[in-house]
Biotite code that builds the C-alpha atoms (Angstrom):
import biotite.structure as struc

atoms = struc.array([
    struc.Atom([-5.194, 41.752, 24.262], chain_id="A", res_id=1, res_name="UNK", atom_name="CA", element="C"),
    struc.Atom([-5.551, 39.515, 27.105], chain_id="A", res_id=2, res_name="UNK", atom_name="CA", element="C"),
    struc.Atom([-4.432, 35.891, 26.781], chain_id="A", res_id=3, res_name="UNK", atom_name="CA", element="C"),
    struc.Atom([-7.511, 33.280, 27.443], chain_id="A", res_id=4, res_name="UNK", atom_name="CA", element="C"),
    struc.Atom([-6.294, 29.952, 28.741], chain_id="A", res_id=5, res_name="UNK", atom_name="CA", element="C"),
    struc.Atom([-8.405, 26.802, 27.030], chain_id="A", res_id=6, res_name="UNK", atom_name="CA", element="C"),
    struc.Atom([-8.924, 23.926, 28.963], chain_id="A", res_id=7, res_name="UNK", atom_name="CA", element="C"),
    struc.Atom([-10.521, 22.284, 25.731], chain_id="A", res_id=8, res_name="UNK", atom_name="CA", element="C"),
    struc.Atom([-10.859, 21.906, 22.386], chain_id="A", res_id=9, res_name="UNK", atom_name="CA", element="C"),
    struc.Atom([-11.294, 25.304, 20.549], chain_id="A", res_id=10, res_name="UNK", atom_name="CA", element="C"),
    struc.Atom([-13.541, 26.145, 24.217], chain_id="A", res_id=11, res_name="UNK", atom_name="CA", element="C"),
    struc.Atom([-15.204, 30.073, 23.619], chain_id="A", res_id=12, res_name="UNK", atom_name="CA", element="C"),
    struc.Atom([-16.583, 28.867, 19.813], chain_id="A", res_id=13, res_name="UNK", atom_name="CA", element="C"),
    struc.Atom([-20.482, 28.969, 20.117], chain_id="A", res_id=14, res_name="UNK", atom_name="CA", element="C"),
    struc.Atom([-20.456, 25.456, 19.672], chain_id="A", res_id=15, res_name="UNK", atom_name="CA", element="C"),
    struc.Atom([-21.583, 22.595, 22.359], chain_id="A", res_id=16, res_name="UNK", atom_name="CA", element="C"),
    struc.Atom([-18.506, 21.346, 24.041], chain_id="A", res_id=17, res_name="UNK", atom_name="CA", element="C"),
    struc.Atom([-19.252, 17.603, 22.698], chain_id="A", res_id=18, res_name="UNK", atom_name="CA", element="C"),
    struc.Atom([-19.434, 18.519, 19.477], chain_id="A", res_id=19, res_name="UNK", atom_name="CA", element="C"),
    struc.Atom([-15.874, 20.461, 19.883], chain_id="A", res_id=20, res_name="UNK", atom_name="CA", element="C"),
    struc.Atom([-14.774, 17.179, 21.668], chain_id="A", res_id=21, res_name="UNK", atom_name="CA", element="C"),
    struc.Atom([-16.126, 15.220, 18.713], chain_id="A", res_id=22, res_name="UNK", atom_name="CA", element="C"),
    struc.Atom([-14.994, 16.917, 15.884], chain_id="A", res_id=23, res_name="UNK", atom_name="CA", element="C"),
    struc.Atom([-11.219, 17.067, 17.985], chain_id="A", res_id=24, res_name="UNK", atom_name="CA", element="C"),
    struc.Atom([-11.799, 13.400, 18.255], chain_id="A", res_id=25, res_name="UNK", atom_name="CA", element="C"),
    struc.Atom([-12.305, 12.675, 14.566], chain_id="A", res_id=26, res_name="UNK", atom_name="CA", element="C"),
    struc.Atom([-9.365, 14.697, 13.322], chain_id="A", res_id=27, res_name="UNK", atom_name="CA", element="C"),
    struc.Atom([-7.267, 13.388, 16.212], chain_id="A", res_id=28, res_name="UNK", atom_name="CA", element="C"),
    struc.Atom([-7.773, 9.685, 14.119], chain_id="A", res_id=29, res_name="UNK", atom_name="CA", element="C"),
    struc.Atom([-6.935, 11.369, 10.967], chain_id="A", res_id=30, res_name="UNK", atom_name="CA", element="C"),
    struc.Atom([-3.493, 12.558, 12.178], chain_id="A", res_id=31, res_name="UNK", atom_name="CA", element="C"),
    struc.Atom([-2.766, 10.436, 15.210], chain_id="A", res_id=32, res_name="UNK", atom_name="CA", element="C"),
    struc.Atom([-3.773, 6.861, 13.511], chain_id="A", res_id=33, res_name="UNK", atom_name="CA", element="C"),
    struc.Atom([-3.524, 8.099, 9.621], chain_id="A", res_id=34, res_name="UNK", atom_name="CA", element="C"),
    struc.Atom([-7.118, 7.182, 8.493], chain_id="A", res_id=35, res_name="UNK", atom_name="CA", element="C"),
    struc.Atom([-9.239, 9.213, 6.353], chain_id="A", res_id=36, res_name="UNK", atom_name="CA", element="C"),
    struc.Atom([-12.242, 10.793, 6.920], chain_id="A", res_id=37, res_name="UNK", atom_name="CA", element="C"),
    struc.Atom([-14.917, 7.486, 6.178], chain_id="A", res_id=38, res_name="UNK", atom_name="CA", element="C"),
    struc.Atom([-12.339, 5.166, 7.816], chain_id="A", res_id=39, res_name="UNK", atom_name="CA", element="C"),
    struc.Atom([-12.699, 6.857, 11.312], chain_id="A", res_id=40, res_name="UNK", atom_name="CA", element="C"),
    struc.Atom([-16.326, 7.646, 10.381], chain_id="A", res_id=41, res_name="UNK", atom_name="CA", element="C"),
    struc.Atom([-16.769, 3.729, 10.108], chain_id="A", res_id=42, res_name="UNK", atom_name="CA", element="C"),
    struc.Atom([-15.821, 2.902, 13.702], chain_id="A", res_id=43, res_name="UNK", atom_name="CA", element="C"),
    struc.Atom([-18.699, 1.419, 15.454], chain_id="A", res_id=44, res_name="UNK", atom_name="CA", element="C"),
    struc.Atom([-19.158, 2.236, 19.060], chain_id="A", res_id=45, res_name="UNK", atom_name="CA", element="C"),
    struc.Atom([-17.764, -1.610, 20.538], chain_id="A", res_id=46, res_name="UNK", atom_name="CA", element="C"),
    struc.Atom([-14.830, -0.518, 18.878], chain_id="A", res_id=47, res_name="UNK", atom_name="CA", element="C"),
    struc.Atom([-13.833, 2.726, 20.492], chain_id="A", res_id=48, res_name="UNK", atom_name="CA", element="C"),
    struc.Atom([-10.527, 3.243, 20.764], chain_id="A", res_id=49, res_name="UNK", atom_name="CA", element="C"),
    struc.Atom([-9.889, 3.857, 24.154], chain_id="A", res_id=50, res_name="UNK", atom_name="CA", element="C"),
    struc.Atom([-8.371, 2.268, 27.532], chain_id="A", res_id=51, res_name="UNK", atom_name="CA", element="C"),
    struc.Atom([-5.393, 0.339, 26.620], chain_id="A", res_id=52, res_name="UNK", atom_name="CA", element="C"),
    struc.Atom([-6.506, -0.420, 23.084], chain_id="A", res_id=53, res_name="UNK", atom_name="CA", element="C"),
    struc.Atom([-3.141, 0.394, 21.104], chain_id="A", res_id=54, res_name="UNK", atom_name="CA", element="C"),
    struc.Atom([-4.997, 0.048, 17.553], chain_id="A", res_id=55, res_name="UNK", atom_name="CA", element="C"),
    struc.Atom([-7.856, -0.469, 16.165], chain_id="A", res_id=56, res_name="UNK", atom_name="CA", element="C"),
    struc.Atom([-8.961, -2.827, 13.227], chain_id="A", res_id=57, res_name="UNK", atom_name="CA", element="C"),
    struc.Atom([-9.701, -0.471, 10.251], chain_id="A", res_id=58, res_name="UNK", atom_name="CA", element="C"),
    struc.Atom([-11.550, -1.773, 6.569], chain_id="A", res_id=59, res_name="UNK", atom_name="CA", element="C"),
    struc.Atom([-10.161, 0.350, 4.457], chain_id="A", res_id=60, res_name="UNK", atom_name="CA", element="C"),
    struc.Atom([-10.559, 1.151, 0.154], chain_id="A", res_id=61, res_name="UNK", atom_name="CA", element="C"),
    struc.Atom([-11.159, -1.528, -1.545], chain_id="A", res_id=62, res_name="UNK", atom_name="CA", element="C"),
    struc.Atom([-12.310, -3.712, 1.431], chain_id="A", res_id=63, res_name="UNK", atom_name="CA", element="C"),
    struc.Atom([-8.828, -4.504, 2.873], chain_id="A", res_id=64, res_name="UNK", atom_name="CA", element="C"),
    struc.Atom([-8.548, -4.724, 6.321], chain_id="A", res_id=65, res_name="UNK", atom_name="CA", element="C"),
    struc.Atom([-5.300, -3.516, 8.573], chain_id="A", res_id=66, res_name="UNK", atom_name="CA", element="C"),
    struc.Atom([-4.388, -2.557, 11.637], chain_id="A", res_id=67, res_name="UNK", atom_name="CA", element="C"),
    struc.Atom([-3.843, 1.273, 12.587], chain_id="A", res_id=68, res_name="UNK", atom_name="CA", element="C"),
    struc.Atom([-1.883, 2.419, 15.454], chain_id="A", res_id=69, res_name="UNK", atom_name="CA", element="C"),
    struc.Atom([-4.020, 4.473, 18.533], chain_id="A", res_id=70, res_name="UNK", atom_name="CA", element="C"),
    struc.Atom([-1.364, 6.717, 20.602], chain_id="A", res_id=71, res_name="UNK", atom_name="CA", element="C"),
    struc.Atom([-2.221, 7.872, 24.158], chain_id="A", res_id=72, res_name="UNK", atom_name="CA", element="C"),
    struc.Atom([-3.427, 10.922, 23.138], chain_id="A", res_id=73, res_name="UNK", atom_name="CA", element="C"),
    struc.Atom([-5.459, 9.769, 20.671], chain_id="A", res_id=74, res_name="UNK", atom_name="CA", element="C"),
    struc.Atom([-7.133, 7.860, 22.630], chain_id="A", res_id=75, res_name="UNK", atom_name="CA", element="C"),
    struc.Atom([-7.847, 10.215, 25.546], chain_id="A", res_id=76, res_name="UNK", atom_name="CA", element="C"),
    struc.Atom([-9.809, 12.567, 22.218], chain_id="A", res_id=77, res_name="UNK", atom_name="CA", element="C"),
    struc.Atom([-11.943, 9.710, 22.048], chain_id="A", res_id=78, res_name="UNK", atom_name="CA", element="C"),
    struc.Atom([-12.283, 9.167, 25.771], chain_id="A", res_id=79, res_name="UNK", atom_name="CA", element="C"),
    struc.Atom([-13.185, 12.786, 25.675], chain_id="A", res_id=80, res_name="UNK", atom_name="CA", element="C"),
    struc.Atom([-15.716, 12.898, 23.538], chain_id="A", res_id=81, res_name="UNK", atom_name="CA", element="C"),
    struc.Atom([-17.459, 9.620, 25.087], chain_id="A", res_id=82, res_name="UNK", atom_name="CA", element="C"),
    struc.Atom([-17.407, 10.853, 28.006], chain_id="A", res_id=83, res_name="UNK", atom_name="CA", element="C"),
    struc.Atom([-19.570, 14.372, 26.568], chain_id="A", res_id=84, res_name="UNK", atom_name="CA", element="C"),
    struc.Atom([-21.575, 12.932, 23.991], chain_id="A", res_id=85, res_name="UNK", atom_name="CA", element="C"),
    struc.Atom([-25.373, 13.409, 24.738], chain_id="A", res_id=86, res_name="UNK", atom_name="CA", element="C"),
    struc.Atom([-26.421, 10.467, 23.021], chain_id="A", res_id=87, res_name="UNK", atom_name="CA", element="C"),
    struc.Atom([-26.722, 6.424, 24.649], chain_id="A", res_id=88, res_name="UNK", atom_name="CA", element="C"),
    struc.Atom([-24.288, 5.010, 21.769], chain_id="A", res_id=89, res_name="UNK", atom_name="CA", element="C"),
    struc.Atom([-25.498, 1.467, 20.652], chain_id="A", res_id=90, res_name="UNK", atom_name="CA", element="C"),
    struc.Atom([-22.432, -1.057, 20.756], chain_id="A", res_id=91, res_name="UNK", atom_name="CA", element="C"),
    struc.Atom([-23.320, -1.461, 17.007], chain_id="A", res_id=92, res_name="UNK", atom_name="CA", element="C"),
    struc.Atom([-23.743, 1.678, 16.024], chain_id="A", res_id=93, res_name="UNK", atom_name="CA", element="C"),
    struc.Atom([-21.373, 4.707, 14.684], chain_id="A", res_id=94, res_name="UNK", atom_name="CA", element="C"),
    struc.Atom([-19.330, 5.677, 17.191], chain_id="A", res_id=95, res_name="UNK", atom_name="CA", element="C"),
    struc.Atom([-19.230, 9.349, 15.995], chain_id="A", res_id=96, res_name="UNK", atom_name="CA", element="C"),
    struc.Atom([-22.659, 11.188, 15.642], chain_id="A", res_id=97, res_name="UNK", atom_name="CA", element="C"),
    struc.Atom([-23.825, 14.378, 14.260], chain_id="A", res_id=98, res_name="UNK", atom_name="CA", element="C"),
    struc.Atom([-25.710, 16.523, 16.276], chain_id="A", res_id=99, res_name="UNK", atom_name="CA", element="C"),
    struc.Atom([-29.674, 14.941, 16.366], chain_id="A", res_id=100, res_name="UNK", atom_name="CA", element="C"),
    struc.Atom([-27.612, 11.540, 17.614], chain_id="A", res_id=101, res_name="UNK", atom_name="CA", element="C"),
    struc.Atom([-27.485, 9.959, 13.551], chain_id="A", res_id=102, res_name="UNK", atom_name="CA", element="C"),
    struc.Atom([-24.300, 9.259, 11.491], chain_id="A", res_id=103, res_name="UNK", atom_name="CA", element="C"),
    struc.Atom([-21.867, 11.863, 11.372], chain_id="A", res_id=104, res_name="UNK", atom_name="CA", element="C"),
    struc.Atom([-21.336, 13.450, 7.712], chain_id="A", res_id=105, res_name="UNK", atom_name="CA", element="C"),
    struc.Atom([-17.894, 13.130, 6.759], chain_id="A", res_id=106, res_name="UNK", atom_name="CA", element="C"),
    struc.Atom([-19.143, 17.037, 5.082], chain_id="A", res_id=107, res_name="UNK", atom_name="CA", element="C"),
    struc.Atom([-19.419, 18.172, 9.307], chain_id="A", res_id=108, res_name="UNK", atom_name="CA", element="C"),
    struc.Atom([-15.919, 17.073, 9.470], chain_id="A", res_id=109, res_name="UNK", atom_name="CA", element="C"),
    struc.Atom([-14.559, 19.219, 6.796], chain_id="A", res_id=110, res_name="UNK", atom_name="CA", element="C"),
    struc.Atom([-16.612, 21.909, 7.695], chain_id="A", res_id=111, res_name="UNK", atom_name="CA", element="C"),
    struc.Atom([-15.108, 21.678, 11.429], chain_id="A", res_id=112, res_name="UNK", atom_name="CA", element="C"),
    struc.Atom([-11.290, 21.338, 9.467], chain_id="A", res_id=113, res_name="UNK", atom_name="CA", element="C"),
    struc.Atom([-12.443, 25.024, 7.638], chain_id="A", res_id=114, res_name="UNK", atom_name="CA", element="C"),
    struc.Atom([-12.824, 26.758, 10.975], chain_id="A", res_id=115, res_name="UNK", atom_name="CA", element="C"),
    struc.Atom([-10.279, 25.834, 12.400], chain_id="A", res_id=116, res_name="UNK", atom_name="CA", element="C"),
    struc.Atom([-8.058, 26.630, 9.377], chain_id="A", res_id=117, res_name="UNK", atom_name="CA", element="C"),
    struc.Atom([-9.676, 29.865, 9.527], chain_id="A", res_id=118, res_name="UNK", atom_name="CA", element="C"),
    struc.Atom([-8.974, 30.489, 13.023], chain_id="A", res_id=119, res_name="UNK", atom_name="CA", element="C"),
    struc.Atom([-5.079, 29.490, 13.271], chain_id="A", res_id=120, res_name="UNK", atom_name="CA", element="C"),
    struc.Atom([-4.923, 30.789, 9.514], chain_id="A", res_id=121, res_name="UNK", atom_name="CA", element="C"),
    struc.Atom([-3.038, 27.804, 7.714], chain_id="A", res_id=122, res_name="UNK", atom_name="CA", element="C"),
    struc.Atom([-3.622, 27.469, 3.934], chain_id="A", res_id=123, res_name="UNK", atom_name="CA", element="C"),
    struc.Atom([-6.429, 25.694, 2.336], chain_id="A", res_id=124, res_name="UNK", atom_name="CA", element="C"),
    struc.Atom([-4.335, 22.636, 1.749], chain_id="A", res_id=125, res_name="UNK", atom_name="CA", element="C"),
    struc.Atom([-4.745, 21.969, 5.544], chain_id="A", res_id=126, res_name="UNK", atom_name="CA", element="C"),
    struc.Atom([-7.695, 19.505, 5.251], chain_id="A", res_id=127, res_name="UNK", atom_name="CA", element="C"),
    struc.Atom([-8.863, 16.457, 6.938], chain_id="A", res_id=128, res_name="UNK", atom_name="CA", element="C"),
    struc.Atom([-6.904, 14.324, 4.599], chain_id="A", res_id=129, res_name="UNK", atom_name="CA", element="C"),
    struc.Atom([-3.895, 16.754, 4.842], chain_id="A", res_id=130, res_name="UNK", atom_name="CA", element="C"),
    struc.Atom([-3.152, 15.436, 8.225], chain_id="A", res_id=131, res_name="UNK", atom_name="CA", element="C"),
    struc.Atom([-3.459, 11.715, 6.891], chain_id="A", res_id=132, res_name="UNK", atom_name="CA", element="C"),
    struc.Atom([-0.180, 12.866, 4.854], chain_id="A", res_id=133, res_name="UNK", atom_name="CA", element="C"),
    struc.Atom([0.844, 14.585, 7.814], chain_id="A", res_id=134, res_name="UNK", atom_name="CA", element="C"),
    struc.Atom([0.696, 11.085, 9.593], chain_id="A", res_id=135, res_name="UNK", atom_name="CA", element="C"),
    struc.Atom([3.009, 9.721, 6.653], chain_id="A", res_id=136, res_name="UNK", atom_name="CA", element="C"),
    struc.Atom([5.439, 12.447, 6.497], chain_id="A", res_id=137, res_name="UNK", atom_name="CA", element="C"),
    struc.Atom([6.297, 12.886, 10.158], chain_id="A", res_id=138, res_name="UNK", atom_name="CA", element="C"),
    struc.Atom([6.921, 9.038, 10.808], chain_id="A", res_id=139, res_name="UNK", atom_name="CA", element="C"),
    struc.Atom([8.988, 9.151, 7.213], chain_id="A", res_id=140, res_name="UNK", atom_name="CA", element="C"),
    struc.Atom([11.221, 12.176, 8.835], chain_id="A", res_id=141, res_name="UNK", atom_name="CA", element="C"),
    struc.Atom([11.486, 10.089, 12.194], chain_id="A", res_id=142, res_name="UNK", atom_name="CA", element="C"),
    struc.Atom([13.259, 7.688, 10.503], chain_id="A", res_id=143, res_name="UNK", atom_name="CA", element="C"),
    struc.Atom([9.812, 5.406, 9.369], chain_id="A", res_id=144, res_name="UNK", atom_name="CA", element="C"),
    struc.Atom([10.844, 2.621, 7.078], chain_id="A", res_id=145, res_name="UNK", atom_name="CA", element="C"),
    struc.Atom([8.407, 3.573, 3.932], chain_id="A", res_id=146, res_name="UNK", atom_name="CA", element="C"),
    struc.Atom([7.038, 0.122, 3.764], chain_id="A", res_id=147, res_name="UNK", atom_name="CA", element="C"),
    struc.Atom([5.914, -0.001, 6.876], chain_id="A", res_id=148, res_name="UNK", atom_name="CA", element="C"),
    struc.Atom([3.906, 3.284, 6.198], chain_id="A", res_id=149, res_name="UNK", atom_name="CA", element="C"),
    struc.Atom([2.349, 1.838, 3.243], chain_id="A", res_id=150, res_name="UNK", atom_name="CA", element="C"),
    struc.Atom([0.884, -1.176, 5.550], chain_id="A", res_id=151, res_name="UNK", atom_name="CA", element="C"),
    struc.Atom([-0.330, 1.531, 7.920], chain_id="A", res_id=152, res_name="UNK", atom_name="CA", element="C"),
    struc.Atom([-2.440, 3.962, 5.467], chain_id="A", res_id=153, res_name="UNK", atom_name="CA", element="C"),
    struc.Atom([-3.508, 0.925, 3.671], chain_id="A", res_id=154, res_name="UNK", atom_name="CA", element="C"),
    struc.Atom([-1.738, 1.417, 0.294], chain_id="A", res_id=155, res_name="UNK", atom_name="CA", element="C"),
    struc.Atom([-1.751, -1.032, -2.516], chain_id="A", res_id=156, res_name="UNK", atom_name="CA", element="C"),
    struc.Atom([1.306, 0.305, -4.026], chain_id="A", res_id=157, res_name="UNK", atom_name="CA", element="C"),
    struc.Atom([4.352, 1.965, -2.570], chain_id="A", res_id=158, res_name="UNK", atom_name="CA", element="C"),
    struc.Atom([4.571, 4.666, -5.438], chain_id="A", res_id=159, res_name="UNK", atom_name="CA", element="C"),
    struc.Atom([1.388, 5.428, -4.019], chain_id="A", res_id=160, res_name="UNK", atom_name="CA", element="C"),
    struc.Atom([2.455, 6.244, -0.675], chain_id="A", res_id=161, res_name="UNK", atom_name="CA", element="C"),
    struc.Atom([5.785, 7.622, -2.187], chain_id="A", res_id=162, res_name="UNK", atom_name="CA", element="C"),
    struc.Atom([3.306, 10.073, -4.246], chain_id="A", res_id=163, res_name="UNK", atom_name="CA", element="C"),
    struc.Atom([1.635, 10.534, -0.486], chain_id="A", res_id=164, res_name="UNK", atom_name="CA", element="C"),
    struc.Atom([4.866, 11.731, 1.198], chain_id="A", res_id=165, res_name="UNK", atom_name="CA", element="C"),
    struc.Atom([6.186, 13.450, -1.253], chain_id="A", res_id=166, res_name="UNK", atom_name="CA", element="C"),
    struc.Atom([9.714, 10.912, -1.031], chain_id="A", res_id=167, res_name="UNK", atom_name="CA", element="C"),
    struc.Atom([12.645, 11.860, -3.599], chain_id="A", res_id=168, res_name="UNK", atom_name="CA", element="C"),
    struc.Atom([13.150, 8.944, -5.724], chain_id="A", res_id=169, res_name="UNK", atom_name="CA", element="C"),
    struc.Atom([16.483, 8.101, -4.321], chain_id="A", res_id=170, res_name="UNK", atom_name="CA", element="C"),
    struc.Atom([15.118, 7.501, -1.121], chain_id="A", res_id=171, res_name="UNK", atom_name="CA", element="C"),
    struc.Atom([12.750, 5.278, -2.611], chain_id="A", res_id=172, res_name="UNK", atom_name="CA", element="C"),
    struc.Atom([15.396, 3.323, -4.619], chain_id="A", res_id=173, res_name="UNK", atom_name="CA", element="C"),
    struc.Atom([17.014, 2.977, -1.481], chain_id="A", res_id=174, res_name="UNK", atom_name="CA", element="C"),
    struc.Atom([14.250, 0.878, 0.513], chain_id="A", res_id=175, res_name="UNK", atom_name="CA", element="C"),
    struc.Atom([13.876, -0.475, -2.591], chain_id="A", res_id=176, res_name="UNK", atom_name="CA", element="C"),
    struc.Atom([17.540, -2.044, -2.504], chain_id="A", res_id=177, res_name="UNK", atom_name="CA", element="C"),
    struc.Atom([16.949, -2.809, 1.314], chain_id="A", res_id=178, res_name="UNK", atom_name="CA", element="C"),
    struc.Atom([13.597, -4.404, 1.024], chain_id="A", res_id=179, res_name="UNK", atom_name="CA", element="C"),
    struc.Atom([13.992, -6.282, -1.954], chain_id="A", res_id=180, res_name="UNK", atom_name="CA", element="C"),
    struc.Atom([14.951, -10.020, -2.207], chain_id="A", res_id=181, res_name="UNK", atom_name="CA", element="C"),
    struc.Atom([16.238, -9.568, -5.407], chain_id="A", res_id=182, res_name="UNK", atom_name="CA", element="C"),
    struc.Atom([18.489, -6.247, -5.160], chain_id="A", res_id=183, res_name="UNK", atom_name="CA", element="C"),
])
C-alpha cells in the first residue's frame, strides 16, 4: 500500500471537487463556529464568512439571534469552496448550494457526514451535530467558562448546554457559585 498525498478535501472520491469543498465547508461551520446543520445552511451569500470576518451573525431556534465565532481555518473552507463553486451566487441568496445551483438539503449534509464516517471508520454517533458538541466540549476542556458556551450555541438554559457537554454536576455548581450574584 502506497501512501496518496491529498491536497484537498477527501480528493480521489468520484465526487466534483466543489462539492467536496462544499460539503468540507459546511461541516467546517458545524465544528469550527458550533452551529447546526440549518444554522450554517441559513447563511446567505453577503454574509460569507470569509476575509477578516471573525464571526458571523447567526438566527438561531426560536428566532434568537447571536454571534458565532469564524476561526482562520474556517474561514479559508469557505474561501475554498467560493472560490470552486460553479454557480454566480446572488448576494441574497444561500450561500451553500446543492448540486443544480438550488438550496442545499441539510439531508446532502448528513449524507456527506456518512461517508466520511465510513471512510475514517468512527461510530455512528459522529454526525453533523456531533461536532456541534464537539465545538462545546473542546472549548469546556480548554478551560471555556460554561456560560460563555451557552451564549455561543445559542442555549436558553445552561442545563441545556450542561446536558450538551456532558459536564459533572460539580463543575456546574461551581460556575454556578462563580457566576451567580447571589452565591
Amino acid at each position: 500500500a502506497r501512501a496518496v498525498a491529498t491536497t484537498g478535501p477527501r480528493e480521489g472520491e468520484a465526487r466534483e471537487q466543489w462539492v467536496l469543498a462544499r460539503d468540507a465547508a459546511v461541516l467546517a461551520l458545524c465544528y469550527g463556529a458550533g452551529l447546526r446543520i440549518s444554522e450554517a445552511l441559513s447563511i446567505r451569500r453577503a454574509e460569507a464568512p470569509v476575509g477578516d470576518a471573525e464571526a458571523i451573525t447567526i438566527v438561531g431556534k426560536g428566532k434568537k439571534t447571536r454571534s458565532a465565532p469564524v476561526i482562520a481555518p474556517v474561514r479559508k473552507a469557505v474561501q475554498d469552496y467560493l472560490d470552486l463553486c460553479p454557480y454566480a451566487l446572488k448576494p441574497d441568496g444561500p450561500l451553500f448550494v446543492g448540486a443544480r445551483g438550488g438550496p442545499l438539503s441539510p439531508r446532502i449534509v448528513q449524507l456527506a457526514m456518512e461517508r466520511i464516517r465510513g471512510a475514517l471508520g468512527l461510530p455512528d454517533s459522529a454526525t453533523p451535530h456531533a461536532l456541534r458538541h464537539s465545538f462545546a466540549t473542546h472549548l469546556l476542556a480548554r478551560g471555556g467558562d460554561l456560560r460563555t458556551i451557552q451564549d455561543l450555541l445559542g442555549h436558553a438554559s445552561l442545563s441545556t448546554t450542561q446536558v450538551y457537554t456532558g459536564v459533572d454536576s460539580a463543575r456546574l455548581l461551581a460556575a454556578y457559585r462563580a457566576a451567580h450574584p447571589r452565591s
